[in-house]
C-alpha positions in Angstrom: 133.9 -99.4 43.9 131.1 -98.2 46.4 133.2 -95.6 47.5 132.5 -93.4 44.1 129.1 -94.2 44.0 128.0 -90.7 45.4 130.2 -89.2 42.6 128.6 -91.4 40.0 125.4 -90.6 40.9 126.5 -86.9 41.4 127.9 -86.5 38.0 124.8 -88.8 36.1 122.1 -85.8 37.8 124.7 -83.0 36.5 125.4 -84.2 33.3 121.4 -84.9 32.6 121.1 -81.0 33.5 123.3 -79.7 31.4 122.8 -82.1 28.3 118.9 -79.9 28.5 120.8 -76.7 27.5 121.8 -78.1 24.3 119.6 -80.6 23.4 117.3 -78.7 22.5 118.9 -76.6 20.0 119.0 -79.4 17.3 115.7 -80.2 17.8 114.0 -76.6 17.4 113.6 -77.0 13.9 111.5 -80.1 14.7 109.7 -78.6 17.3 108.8 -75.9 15.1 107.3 -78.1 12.3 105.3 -80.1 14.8 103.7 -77.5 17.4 104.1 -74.5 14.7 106.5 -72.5 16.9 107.5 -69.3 15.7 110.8 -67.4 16.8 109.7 -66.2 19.9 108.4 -69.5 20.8 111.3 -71.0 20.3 113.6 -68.5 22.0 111.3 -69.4 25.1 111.8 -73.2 24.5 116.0 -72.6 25.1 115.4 -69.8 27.5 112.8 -71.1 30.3 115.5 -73.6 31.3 118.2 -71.6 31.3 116.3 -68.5 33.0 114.7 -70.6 35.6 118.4 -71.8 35.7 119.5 -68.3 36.7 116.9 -67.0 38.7 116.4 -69.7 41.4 120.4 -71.5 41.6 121.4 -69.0 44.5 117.4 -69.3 46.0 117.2 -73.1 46.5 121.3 -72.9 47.2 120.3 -71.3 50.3 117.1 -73.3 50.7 119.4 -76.2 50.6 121.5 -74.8 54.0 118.5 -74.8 55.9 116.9 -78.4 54.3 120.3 -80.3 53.6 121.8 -80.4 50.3 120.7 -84.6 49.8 116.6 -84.1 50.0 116.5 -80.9 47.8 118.7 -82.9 45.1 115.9 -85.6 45.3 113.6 -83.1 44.8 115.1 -81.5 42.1 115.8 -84.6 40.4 112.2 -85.6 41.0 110.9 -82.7 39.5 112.8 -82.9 36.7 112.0 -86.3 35.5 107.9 -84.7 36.3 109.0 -81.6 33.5 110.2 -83.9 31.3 107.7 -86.1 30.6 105.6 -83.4 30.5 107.8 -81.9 28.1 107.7 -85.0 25.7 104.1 -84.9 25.8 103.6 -81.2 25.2 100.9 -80.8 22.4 101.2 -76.9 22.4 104.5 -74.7 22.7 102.8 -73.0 25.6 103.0 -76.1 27.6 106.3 -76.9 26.6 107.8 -73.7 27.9 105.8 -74.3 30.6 107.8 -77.8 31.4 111.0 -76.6 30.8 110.3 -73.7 33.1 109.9 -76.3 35.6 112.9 -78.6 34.5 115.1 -75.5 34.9 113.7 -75.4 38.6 114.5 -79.0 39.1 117.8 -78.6 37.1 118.8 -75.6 39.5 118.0 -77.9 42.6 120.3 -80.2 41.4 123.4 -77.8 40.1 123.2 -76.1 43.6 123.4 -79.2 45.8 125.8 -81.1 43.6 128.9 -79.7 45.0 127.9 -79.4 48.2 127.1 -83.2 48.3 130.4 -84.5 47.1 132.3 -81.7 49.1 130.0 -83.9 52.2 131.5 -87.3 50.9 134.9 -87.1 50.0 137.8 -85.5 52.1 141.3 -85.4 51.1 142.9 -86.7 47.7 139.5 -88.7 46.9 137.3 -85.2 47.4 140.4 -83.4 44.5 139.3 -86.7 42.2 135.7 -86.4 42.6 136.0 -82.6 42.1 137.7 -83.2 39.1 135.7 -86.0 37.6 132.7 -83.4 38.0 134.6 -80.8 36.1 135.2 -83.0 33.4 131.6 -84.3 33.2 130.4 -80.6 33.2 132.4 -80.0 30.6 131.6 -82.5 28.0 128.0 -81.8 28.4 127.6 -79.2 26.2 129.2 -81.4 23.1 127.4 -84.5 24.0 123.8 -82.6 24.2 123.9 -81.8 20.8 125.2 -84.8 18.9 122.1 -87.1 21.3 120.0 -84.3 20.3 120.9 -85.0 16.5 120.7 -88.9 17.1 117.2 -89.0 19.4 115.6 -86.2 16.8 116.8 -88.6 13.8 116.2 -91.9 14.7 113.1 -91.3 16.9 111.2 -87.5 17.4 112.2 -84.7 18.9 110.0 -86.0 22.0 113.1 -88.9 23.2 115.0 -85.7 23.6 113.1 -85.2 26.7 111.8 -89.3 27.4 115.2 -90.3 27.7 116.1 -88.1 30.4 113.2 -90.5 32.5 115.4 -94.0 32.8 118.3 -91.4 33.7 117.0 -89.7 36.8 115.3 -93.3 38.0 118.8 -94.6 38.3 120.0 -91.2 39.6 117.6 -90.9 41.8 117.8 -94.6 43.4 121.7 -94.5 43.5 121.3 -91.1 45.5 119.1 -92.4 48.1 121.2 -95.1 48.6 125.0 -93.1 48.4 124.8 -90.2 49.8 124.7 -89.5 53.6 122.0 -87.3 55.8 122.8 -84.0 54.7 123.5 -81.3 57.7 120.9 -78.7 58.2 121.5 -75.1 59.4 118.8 -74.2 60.9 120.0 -70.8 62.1 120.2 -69.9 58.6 117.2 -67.8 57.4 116.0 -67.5 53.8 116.3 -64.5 52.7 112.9 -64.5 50.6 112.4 -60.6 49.9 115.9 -61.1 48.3 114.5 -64.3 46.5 111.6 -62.7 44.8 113.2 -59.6 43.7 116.1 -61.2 41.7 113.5 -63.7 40.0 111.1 -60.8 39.0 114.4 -58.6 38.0 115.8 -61.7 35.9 112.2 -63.1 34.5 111.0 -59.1 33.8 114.1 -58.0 31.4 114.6 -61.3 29.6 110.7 -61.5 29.1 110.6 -57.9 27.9 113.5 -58.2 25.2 111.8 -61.4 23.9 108.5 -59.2 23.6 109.9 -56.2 22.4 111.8 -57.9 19.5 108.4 -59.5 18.4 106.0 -57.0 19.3 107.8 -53.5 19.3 109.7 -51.3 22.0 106.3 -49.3 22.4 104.5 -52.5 23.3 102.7 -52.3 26.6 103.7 -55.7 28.2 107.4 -55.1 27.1 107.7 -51.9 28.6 105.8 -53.2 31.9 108.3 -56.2 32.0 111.3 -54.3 31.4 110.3 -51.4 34.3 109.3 -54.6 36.6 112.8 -55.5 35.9 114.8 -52.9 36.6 113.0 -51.9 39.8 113.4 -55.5 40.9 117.2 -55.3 40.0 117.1 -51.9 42.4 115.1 -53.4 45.0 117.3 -56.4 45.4 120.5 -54.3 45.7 118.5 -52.5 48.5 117.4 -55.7 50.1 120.3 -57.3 49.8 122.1 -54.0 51.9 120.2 -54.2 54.7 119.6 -58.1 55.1 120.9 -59.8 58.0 121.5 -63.1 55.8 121.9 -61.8 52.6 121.4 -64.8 49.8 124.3 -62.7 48.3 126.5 -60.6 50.1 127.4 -57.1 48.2 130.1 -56.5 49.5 131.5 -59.3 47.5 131.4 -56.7 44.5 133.9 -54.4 45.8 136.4 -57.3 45.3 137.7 -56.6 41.8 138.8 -60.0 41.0 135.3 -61.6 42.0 133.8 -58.8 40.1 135.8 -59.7 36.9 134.6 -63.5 37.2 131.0 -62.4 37.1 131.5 -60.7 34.4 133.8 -62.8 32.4 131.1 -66.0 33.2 128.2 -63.7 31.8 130.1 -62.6 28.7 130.9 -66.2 28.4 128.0 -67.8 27.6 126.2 -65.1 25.7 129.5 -64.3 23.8 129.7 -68.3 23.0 126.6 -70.0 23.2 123.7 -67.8 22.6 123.7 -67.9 19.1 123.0 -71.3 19.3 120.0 -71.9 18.2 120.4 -69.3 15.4 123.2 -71.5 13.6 121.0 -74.4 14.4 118.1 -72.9 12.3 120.0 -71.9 9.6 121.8 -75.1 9.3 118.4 -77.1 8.9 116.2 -74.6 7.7 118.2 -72.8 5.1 121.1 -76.1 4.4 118.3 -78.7 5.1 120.6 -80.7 6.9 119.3 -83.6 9.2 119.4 -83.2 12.7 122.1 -85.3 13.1 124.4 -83.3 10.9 123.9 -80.4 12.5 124.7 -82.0 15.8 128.2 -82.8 14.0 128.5 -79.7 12.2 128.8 -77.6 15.8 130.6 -80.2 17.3 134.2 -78.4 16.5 133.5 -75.4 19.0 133.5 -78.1 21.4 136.2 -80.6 20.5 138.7 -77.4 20.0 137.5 -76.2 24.0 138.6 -79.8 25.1 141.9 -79.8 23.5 142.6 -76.4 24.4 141.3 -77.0 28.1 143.8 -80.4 28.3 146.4 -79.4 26.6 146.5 -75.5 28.6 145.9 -76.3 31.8 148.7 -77.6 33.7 150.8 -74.6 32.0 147.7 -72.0 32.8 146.9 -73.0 36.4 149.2 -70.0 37.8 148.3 -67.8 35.1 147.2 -64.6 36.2 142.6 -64.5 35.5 143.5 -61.4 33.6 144.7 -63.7 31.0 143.0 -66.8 31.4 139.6 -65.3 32.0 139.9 -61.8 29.9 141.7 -62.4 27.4 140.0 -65.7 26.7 136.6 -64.0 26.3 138.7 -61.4 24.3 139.4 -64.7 21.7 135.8 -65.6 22.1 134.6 -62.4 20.7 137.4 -62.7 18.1 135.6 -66.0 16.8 132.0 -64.6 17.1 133.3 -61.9 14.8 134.6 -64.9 12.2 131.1 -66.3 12.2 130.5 -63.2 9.9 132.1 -65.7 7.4 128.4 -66.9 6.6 127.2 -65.8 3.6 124.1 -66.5 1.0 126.1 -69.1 -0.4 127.9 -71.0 1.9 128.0 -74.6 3.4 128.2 -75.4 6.9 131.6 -75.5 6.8 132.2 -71.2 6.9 131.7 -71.9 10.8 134.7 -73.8 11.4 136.9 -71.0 11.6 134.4 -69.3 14.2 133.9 -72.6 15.8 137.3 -73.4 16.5 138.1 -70.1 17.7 135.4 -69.9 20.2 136.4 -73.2 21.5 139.9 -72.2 21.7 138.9 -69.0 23.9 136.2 -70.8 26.3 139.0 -73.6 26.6 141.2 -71.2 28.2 138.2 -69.5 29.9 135.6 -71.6 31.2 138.4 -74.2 33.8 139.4 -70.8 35.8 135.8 -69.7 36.1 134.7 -71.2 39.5 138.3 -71.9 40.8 139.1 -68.2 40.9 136.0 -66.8 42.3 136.2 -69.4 45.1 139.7 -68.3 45.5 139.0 -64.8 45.7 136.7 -64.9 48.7 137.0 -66.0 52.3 136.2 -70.2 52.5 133.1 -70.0 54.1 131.7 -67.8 50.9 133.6 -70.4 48.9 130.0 -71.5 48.0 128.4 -68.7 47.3 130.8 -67.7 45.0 130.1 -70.9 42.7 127.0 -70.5 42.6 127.5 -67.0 41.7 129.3 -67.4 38.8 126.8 -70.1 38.0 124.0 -68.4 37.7 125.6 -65.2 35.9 126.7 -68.3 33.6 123.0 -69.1 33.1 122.1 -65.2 32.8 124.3 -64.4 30.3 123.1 -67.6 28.0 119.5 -66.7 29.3 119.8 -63.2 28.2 122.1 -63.6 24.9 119.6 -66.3 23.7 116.7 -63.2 24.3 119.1 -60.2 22.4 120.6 -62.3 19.6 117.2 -63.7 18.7 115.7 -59.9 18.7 118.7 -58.5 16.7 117.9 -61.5 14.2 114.1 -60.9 13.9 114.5 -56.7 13.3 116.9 -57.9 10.6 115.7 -61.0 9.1 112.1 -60.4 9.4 109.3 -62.5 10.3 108.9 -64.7 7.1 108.2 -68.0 6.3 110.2 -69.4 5.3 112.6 -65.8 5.4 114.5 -65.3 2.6 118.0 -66.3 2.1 119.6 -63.3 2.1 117.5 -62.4 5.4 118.3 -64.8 7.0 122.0 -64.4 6.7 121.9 -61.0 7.2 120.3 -61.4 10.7 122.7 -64.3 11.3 125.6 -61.7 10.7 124.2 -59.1 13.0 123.7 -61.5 15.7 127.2 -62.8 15.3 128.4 -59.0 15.4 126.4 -58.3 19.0 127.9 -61.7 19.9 131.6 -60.3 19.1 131.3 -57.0 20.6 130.1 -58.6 23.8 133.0 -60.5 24.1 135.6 -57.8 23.4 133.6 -55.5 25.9 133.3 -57.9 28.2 137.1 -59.0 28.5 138.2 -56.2 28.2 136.1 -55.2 31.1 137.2 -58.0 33.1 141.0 -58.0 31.8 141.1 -54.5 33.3 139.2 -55.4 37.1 141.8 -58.2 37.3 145.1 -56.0 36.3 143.8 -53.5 38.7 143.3 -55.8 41.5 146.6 -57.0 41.3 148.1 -53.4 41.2 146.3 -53.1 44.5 147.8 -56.0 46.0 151.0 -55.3 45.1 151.6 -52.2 47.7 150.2 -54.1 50.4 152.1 -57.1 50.1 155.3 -54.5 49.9 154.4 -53.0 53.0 153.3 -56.0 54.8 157.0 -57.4 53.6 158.7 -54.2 55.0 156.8 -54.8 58.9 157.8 -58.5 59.0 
């Protein structure tokens, strides 16, 4: 039994971390009443994490080569029990982004050092089942965040949605000391912290100046400055990044078309999927008046249909070319974003079921060949790097989608309170459209880089067949 105490403690940390990407989303409502949040505030509350998330999961991943993988999870974990017990204390929403901020940067401490830790432990058969029983606990976080969210928010306040995560990392955090071994350190690795700084600023910039250009206008000084800080970031790290000896991401990995198509399939993902999130959590409670808990239920079939699909797919998918499991599964996604439209003026919660289910069915098919092919597509030692990767465009896309589908909804659905009805759908509707045409476009996209890497292949194996 001692032997999978590293996992256990390994999956508790992960499954804490992801749990605070959708917990939250049932509770918004709540937090709203109480700290008198408006939209922007709240798209902050979701999007701190999950930026924080995205910006710094390659940065401390490379930390974590040069300071071993077992101290920065402590540190991470640390951190984040700090965050969220300043997060259940937060009297202001200005503090609260402020803690989740900081529980995204412990959160990203933990994701990137995860892997590496059990890959540490485990060798053989055991190191496939621990793998495995990570996969699956990754997986169900997402369902069980927002059913606790529901419960926590009910029976207690929206606060235990962040106290509860206090007991957790104590145990976490003990077990870890205890399990896992003295992590290796590479100290010929150098941090590559130009490279650092200029994807934080690029990711932080656009997804700051979207959220205050929805709210304050396109011509608004601070968005435009944001948005420029951005994109010259985004240039500057491509140049960095060029001319780096140790690169905290190497380029030339984007040349490979089937690495570029997982990138692009994870981003499309989670904004196609999960971004409108908190939207349909709003409208649930503020236009259905439905309890927490009920909304919690109500979104549980995107989930439940993901885990069916995923268990039932798998074994007959795991050859399956990425063009269909990855492409054309963001293709269905954006096919069930589109049958979110379903909501009108009069409905019940149940008009999402069809969009629901669908989605689920499409990240079912999606989300298992995610990591597995972008680790497959790139030499071992980059095996790494190419998880974390598709990681953090995972985060990106959710950070980003959460930051355009809540400024499509405010320039339709106006600013009132409460909005109208009618408003309110309308913005839901346009949401769920962007939502839908960024999962066509995107699998599309990657259904095409994954049909022409193979074409490419497919000489060179013929001539390589020809010389033997």
């Amino acid at each position: 039994m001692r032997k999978w105490l590293p996992l256990f403690a390994a999956c508790l940390g992960t499954l804490m971390l992801l749990i605070d990407v959708t917990i939250v989303n049932v509770a918004l409502p709540a937090i709203a009443d109480d700290l008198d949040a408006g939209l922007s505030g709240l798209q902050w509350i979701v999007d701190g994490y999950a930026l924080a998330l995205a910006a710094l999961l390659l940065v401390i991943g490379s930390l974590a080569d040069r300071l071993g993988a077992k101290p920065v999870y402590l540190a991470g974990l640390t951190v984040f029990a700090i965050s969220s017990l300043i997060c259940g204390m937060a009297g202001d929403t200005g503090i609260l982004v402020f803690a989740r901020v900081l529980q995204g940067i412990g959160g990203a401490a933990m994701f990137a050092t995860t892997l590496s830790l059990l890959n540490a432990t485990y060798t053989g058969r055991d190191r496939g089942i621990a793998f495995g029983a990570w996969g699956a606990v990754s997986g169900a976080a997402a369902a069980l965040g927002v059913v606790l969210g529901g419960v926590l928010t009910d029976l207690l306040s929206w606060r235990w949605i962040f106290f509860v995560n206090l007991p957790i990392a104590a145990v976490t955090v003990a077990l870890s000391v205890v399990a896992f071994p003295v992590s290796q350190r590479h100290s010929g690795h150098r941090a590559d912290l130009p490279g650092m700084a200029a994807f934080t600023i690029a990711a932080t910039g656009v997804t700051f100046g979207i959220i205050r250009g929805g709210e304050h206008g396109w011509t608004d000084a601070a968005a435009v400055a944001a948005l420029v800080a951005g994109a010259v970031a985004a240039v500057l790290f491509t140049v960095i990044e060029s001319r780096s000896a140790a690169p905290m991401f190497p380029l030339p990995l984007l040349r490979n078309r089937t690495f570029g198509g997982t990138l692009i399939g994870a981003s499309g993902q989670t904004f196609a999927a999960f971004a409108a999130s908190p939207l349909i959590s709003l409208w649930l409670q503020q236009q259905l008046h439905m309890s927490p808990l009920r909304t919690g239920l109500a979104m549980l079939p995107m989930a439940a249909a993901a885990f069916v699909v995923a268990g039932v797919t798998g074994r007959f998918l795991h050859d399956a070319s990425p063009a269909w499991t990855i492409g054309l599964g963001l293709v269905v996604i954006g096919i069930g974003a589109g049958l979110l439209t379903l909501v009108g003026t009069g409905s019940s919660w149940t008009a999402l079921i069809p969009g629901l289910v669908v989605i689920g069915a499409g990240a079912g098919v999606n989300a298992p060949a995610l990591v597995s092919t972008a680790m497959a597509a790139v030499p071992p030692q980059q095996g790494g790097t190419a998880a974390g990767a598709v990681n953090t465009a995972r985060q990106l896309g959710l950070a980003l989608g959460v930051a355009v589908l809540g400024t499509v909804f405010r320039s339709t659905a106006g600013e009132g309170h409460p909005i109208p009805p009618a408003h309110f759908v309308d913005g839901l509707d346009t949401a769920f459209m962007v939502a839908c045409v960024v999962g066509l476009v995107f699998g599309a996209l990657s259904f095409a880089l994954f049909r022409r890497a193979r074409a490419r292949v497919a000489p060179i194996s013929a001539e390589h067949a020809l010389v033997d």
